[in-house]
C-alpha positions in Angstrom: 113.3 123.9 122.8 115.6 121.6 123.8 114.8 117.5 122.9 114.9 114.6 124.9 115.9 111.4 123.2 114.5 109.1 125.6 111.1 111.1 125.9 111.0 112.0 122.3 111.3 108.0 121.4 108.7 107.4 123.9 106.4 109.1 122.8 106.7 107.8 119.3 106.7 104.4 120.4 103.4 105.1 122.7 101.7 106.4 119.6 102.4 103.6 117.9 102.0 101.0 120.3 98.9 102.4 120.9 97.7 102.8 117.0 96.7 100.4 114.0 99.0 101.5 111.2 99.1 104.1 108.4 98.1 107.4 110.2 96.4 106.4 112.9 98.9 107.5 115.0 98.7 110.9 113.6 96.9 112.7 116.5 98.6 111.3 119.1 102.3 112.4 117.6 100.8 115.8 116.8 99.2 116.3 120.3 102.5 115.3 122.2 105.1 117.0 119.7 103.4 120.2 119.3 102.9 120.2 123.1 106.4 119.8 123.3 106.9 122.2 120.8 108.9 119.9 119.0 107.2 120.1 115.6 105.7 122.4 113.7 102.5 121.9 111.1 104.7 122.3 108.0 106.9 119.2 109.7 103.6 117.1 109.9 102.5 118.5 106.2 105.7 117.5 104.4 106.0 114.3 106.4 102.7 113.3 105.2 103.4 114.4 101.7 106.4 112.6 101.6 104.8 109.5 103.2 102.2 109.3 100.3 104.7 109.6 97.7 107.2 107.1 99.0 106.3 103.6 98.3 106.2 101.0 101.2 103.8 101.0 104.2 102.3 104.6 104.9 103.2 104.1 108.7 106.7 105.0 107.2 105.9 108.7 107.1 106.8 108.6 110.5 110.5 108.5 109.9 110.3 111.6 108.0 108.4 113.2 110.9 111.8 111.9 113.5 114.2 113.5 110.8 112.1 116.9 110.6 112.2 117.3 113.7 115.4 116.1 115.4 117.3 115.2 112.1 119.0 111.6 111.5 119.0 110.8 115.4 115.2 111.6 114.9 114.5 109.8 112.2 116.6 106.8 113.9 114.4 107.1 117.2 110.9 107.0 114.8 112.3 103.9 113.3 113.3 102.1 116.2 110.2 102.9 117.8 107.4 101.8 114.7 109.6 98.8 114.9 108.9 97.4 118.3 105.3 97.2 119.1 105.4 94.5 115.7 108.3 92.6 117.0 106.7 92.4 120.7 103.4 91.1 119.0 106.1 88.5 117.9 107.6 87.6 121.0 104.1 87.3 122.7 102.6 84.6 119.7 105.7 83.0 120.0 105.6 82.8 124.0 102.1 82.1 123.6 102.4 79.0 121.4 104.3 77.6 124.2 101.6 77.5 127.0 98.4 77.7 124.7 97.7 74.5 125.6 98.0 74.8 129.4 94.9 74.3 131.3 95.6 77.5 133.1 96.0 79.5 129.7 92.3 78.7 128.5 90.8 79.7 131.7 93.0 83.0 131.7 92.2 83.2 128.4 88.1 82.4 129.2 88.1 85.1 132.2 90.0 88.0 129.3 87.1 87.3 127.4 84.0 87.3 129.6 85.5 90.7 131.1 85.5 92.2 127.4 82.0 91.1 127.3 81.0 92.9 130.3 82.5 95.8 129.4 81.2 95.9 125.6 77.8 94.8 127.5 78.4 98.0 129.6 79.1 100.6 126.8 75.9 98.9 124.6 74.0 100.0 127.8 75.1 103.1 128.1 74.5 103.8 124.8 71.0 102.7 124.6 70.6 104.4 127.7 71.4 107.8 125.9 69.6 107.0 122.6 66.3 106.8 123.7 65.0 104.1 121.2 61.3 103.5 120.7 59.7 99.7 119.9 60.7 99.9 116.2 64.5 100.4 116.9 64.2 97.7 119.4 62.6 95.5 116.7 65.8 96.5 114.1 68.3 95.7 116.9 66.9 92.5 117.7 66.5 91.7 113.6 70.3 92.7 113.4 71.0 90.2 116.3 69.3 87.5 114.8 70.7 87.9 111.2 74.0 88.1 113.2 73.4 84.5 114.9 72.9 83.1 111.6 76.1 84.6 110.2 74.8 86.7 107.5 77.4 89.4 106.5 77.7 92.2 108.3 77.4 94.8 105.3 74.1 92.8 104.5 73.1 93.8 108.4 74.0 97.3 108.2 72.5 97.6 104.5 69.2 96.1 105.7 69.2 97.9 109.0 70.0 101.4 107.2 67.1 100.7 104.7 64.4 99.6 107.8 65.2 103.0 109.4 65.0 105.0 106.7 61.5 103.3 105.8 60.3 103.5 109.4 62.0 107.1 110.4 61.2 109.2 107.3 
């Protein structure tokens, strides 16, 4: 099948933009490119391997994948397009250090957050809404909330939490 240059980078640089390093944006290249039927598995396989092997950052497999798949101009596009989403983080701090102290910045910046805590506040809800806890989970939530508040670490939390619900549940 024929490959589009401008789709094929896009849709590394989407699974990039869109991912946290290393091979998180694994699925989303093998979805799209196989989709495509721009890859196959062995492309992904020796990618991988090659990734591992090679030292540097394993988000690097990814030129490997581009060269697989659509040879140098592949490999090129992949390389280009892991590049970006860091230098655009760069270009944004470096915009943002010039109005962070802007009175309209902390109240943008006050209104981003409150609407992430509404919507964390919604999924929380909906989750407990599903779970159907009893008084004793309520009573390890509200343990983990208050160990929280006073900044005890969060392993600690999840340790203590795990052993209360073994002890409780068993």
């Amino acid at each position: 099948m024929m490959i589009d240059p401008f789709t094929y980078f896009l849709l590394f640089f989407k699974a990039t933009l869109f991912s946290s390093g290393g091979f998180s944006n694994l699925p989303s290249l093998h979805q799209d490119l196989l989709a495509n039927g721009w890859a196959t598995e062995a492309d992904f396989g020796q990618s991988i391997a090659i990734g591992q092997i090679s030292p540097g950052p394993n988000g690097l497999w990814v030129i490997s994948l581009g060269y697989f798949t659509y040879g140098y101009l592949g490999a090129l596009l992949a390389l280009i397009a892991i590049t970006l989403p860091p230098l655009l983080v760069l270009a944004i701090e470096a915009g943002y250090t010039r109005i962070e102290n802007q009175l309209w910045v902390s109240g943008l910046m006050r209104g981003i957050s409150l609407a992430v805590i509404g919507i964390l506040l919604t999924v929380v809800w909906a989750i407990i809404g599903r779970s159907g806890l009893d008084w004793r989970s309520w009573l390890i939530a509200l343990a983990a909330l208050l160990l929280a508040a006073k900044r005890v670490n969060i392993i600690i939390i999840l340790g203590l939490a795990a052993l209360a619900g073994y002890l409780i549940y068993r």
